[in-house]
C-alpha positions as CSV (number, residue, x, y, z in Angstrom):
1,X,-4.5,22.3,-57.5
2,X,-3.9,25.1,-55.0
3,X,-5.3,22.4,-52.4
4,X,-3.3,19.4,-53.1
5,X,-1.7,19.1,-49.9
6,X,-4.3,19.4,-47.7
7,X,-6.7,17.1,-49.6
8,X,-4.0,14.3,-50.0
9,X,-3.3,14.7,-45.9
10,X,-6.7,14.5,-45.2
11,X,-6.1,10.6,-46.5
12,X,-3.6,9.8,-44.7
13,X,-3.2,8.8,-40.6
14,X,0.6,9.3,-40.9
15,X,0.4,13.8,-41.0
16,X,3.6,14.2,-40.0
17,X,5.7,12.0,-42.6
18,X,3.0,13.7,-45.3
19,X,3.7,16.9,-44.2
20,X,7.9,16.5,-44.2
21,X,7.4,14.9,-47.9
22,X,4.9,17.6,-49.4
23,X,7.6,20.2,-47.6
24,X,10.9,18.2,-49.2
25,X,9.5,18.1,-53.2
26,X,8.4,22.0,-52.1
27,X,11.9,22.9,-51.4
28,X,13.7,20.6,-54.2
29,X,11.3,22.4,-56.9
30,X,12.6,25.8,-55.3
31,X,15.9,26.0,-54.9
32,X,15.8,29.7,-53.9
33,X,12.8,28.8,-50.8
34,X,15.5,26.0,-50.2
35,X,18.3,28.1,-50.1
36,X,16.1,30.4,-47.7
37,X,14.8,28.2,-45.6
38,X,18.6,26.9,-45.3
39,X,19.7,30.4,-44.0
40,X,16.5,30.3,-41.8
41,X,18.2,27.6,-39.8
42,X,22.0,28.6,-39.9
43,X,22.6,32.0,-41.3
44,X,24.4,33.1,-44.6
45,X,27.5,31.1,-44.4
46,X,27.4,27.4,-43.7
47,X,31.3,26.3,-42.9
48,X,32.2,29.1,-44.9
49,X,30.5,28.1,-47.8
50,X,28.2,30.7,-48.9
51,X,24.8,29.2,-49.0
52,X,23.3,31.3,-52.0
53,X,25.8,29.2,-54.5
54,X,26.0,25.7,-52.6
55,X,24.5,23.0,-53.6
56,X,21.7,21.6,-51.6
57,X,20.5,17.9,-51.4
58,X,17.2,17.2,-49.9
59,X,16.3,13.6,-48.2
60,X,13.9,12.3,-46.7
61,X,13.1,9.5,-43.6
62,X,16.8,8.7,-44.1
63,X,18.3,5.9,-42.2
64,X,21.2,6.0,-39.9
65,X,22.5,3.0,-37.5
66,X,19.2,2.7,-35.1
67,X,18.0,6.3,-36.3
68,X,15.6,7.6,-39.1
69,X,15.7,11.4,-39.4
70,X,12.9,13.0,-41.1
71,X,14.7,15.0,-43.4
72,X,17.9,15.8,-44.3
73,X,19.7,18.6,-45.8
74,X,23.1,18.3,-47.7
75,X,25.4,21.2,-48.6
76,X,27.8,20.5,-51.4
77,X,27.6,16.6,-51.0
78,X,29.8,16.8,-47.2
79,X,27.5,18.5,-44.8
80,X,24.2,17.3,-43.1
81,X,22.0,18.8,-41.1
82,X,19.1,16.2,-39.6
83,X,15.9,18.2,-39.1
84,X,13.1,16.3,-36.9
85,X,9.8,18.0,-37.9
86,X,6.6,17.7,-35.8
87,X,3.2,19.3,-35.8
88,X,1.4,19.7,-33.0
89,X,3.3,16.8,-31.1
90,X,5.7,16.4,-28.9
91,X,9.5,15.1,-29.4
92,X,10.1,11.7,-28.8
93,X,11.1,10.4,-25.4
94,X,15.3,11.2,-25.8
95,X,14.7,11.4,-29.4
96,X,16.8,14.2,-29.8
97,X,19.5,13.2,-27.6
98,X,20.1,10.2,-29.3
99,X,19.9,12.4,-33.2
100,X,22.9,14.3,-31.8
101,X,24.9,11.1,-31.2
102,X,24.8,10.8,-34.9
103,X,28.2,10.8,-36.1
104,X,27.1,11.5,-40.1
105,X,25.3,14.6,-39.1
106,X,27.2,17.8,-38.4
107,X,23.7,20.0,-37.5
108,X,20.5,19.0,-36.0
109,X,17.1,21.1,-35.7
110,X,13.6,20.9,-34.5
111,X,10.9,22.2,-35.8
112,X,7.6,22.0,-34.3
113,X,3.9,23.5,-33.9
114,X,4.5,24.5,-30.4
115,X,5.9,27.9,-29.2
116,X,7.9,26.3,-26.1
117,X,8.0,22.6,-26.0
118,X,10.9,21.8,-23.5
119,X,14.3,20.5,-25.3
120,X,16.7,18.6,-22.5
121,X,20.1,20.6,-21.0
122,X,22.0,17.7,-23.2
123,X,20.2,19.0,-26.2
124,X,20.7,22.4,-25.8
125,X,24.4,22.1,-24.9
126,X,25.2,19.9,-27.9
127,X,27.5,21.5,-30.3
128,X,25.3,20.7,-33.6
129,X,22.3,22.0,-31.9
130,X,20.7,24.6,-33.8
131,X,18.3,27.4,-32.6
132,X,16.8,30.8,-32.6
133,X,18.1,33.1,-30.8
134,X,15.2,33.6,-28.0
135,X,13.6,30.0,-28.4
136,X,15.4,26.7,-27.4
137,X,13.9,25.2,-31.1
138,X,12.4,26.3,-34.1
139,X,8.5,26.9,-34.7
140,X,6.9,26.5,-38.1
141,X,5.6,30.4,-38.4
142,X,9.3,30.9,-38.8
143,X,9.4,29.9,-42.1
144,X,6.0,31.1,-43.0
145,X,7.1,33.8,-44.9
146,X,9.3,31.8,-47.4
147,X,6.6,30.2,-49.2
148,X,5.0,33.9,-50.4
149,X,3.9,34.4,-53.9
150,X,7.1,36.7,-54.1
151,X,9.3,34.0,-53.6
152,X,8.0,31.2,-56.2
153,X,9.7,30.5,-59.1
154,X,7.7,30.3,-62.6
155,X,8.1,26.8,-62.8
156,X,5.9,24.5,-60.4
157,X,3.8,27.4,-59.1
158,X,1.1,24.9,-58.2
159,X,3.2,23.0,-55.6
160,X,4.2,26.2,-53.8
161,X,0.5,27.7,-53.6
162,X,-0.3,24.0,-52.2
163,X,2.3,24.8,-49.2
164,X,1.3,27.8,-48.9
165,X,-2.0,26.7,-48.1
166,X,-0.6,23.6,-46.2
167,X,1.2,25.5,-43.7
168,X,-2.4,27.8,-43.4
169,X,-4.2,25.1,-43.1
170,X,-2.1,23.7,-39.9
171,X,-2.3,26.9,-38.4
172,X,1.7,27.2,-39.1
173,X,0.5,30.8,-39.8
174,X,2.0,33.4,-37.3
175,X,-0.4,35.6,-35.4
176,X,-0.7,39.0,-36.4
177,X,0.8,41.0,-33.5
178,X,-3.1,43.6,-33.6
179,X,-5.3,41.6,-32.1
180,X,-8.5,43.2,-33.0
181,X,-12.3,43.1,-31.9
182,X,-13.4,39.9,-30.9
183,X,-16.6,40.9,-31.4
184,X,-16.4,43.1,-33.8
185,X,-20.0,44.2,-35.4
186,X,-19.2,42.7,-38.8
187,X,-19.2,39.3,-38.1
188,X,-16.5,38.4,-40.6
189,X,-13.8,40.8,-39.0
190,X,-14.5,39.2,-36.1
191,X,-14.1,35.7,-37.3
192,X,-11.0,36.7,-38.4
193,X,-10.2,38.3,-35.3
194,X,-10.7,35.5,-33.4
195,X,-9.4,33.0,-35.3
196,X,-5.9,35.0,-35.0
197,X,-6.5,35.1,-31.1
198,X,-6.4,31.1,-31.7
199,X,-3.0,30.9,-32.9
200,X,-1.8,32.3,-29.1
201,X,-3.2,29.3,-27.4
202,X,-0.7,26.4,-28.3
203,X,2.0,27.9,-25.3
204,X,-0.3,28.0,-22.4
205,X,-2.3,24.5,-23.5
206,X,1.5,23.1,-23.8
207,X,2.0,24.7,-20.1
208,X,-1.3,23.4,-18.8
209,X,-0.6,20.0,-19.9
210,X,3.1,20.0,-17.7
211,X,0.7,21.1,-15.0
212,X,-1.1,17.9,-15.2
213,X,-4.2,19.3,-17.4
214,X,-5.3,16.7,-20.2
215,X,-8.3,18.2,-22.1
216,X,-8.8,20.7,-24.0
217,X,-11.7,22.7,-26.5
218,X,-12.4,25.8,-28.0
219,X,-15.8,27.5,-28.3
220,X,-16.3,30.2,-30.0
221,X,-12.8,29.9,-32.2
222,X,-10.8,31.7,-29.4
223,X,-12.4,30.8,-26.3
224,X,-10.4,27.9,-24.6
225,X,-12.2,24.9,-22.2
226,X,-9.6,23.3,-19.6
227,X,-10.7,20.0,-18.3
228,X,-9.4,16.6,-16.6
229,X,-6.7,17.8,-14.6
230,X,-4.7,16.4,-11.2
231,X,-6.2,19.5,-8.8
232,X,-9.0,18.3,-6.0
233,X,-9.9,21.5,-6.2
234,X,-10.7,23.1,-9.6
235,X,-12.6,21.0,-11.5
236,X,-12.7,22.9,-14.7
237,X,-11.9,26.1,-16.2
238,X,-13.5,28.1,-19.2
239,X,-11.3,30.8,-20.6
240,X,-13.4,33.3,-22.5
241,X,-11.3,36.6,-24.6
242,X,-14.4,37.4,-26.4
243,X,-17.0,39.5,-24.5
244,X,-16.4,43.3,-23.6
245,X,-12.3,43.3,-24.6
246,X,-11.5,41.4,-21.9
247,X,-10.4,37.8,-20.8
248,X,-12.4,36.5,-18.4
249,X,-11.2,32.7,-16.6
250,X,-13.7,31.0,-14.9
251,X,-12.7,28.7,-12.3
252,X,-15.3,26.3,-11.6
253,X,-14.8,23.8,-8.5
254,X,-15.7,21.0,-7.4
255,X,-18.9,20.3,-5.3
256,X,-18.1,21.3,-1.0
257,X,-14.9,23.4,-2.0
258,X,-14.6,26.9,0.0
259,X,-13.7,29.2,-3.0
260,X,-13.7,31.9,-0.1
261,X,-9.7,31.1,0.7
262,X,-9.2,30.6,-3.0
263,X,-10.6,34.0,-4.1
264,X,-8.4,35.7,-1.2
265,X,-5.0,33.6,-2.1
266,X,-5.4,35.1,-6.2
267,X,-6.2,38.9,-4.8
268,X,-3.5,38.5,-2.5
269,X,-1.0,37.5,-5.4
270,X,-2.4,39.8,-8.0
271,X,0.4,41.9,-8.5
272,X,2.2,38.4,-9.7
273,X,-0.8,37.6,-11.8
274,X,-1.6,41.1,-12.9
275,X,-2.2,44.0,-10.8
276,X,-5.1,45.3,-12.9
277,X,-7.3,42.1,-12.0
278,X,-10.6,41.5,-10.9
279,X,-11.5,38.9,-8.9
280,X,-15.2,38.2,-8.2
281,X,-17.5,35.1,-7.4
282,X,-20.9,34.2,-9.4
283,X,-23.8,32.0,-9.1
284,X,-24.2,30.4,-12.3
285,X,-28.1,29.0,-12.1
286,X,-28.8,26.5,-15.2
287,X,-26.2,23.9,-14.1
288,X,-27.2,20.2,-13.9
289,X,-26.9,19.8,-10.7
290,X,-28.3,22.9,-9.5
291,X,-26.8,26.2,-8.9
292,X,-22.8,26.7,-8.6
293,X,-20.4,29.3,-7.0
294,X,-17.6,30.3,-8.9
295,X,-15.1,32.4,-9.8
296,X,-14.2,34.8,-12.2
297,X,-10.9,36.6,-12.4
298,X,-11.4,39.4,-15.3
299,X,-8.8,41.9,-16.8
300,X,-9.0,44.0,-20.1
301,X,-6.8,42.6,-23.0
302,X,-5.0,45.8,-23.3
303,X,-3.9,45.7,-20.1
304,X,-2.4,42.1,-21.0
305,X,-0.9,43.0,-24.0
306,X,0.3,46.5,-23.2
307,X,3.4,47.1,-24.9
308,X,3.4,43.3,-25.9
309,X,4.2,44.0,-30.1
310,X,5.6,40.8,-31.3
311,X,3.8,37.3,-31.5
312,X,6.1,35.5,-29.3
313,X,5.5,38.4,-26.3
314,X,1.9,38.2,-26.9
315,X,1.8,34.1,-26.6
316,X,4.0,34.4,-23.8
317,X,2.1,36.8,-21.8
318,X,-0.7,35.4,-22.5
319,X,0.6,32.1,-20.8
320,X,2.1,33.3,-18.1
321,X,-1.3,35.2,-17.3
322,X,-3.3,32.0,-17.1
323,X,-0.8,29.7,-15.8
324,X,-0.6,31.9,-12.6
325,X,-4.1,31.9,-12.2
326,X,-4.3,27.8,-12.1
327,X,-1.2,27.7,-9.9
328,X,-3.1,30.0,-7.4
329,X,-6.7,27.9,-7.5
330,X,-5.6,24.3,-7.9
């Protein structure tokens, strides 16, 4: 039973309204996660009604003149709040624009899979717009921590273990701040290792795709493969954190480009990138087409991270870090 949720989604093309409903009878069979996960988005008083003793209304896909919200909240049968939910997708073209133009709501949030996906200045200036503090929307490894063993109630147990194990299974999980050894000797620390270096990824392969980048892999769990992008220069990239505690990014160009200038143009702007870089070239001999030039920009992880402590800094920096190098190559 503990995998409900993930076996019933596995059925079903339509994730998103799945995931809203299985998160809707979670929070109406918990009244305390609900309450939470209430104060999550708004604080501890809502209109000056304290939320711990309001009563709380959950709906789902409800319908307003041209609008369907994915779910709503209602506090003491007069307050709404319209929450779009999304996974690892982003919002519809003015979708949120035209959600705040909703007279019956008094609140609106979004909650999504991605660390930074880009809400409009009308969105952000509205006054039912609600948001964390450092982020212009809500991420689902905010709310993580709600659906704990500590926080069930004794009746229903079942449904909140399947949540728990939902939100795990969607990688709605936050990354632990300690890295660890990628390559650890024991190969099951290092799974685990890596597969918490995976959950830092969604920012930059958001930031990539704004540059014009459209496919992307992994490899071994937390390596990254950047492909089919705008550049007539850099044909593809492989992004490697694995070997020796460092991330390497390999730039590999296309056939007749002078990587000479290139390699120059990233030394030149290290101290933007990262002072502590190395940039080298490489002939890499087993390609199809015979042997290749290209280039490798290396720097430890500890220098990347250093003093990075929270998961948000880490994703960030991480970003940042790559996103500079394409700029610089492309």
């Amino acid at each position: 039973m503990d995998n409900l949720f993930i076996r019933l989604i596995k059925l079903t093309h339509q994730r998103e309204d799945f995931f809203t409903e299985c998160l809707a009878v979670t929070l109406r069979e918990n009244p305390t996660i609900a309450k939470a996960f209430l104060k999550r988005l708004y604080g501890q008083s809502f209109n000056r009604i304290d939320i711990n003793s309001a009563l709380c209304q959950i709906t789902t896909q409800q319908h307003f003149e041209h609008s369907i919200v994915d779910m709503v909240i209602t506090i003491n049968n007069k307050y709404k709040i319209g929450i779009e939910n999304k996974l690892w997708s982003p919002q519809g073209d003015g979708q949120l624009e035209k959600y705040t133009e909703i007279p019956e709501l008094n609140y609106l949030a979004f909650i999504t899979g991605y660390y930074n996906s880009h809400i409009s200045e009308n969105v952000m200036e509205s006054s039912i717009y609600l948001k964390p503090l450092y982020r212009e929307h809500f991420v689902w490894y905010d709310f993580f921590d709600l659906f704990q063993p500590e926080n069930y109630c004794a009746e229903n147990k079942n449904i909140q273990r399947s949540m728990l194990k939902l939100f795990t299974w969607l990688d709605f999980d936050p990354p632990h701040p300690a890295i660890g050894n990628l390559n650890d000797e024991n190969e099951k620390v290092a799974e685990i290792n890596r597969k918490n270096f995976k959950k830092l990824w969604p920012l930059t392969i958001e930031n990539l795709r704004n540059l014009g980048w459209e496919k992307f892999a992994s490899g071994t769990i937390a390596e990254l493969y950047v492909d089919q992008g705008k550049s007539d220069k850099l044909s593809w990239v492989w992004i490697n954190p694995v070997n020796n505690k460092e991330i390497k990014v390999r730039l590999n160009f296309y056939k007749n480009i002078d990587i000479e200038p290139i390699q120059r143009k990233l030394f030149d702007h290290k101290d933007f990138i990262h002072p502590d870089i190395k940039v080298s070239t490489k002939i890499i001999k087993d390609r199809v087409d015979g042997p290749e030039k290209v280039l490798d920009v290396r720097l430890p992880l500890k220098k990347l991270f250093e003093n990075k402590q929270r998961p948000e800094e880490l994703c960030l920096e991480l970003s940042r870090f790559v996103v500079a190098i394409f700029k610089f190559s492309q």
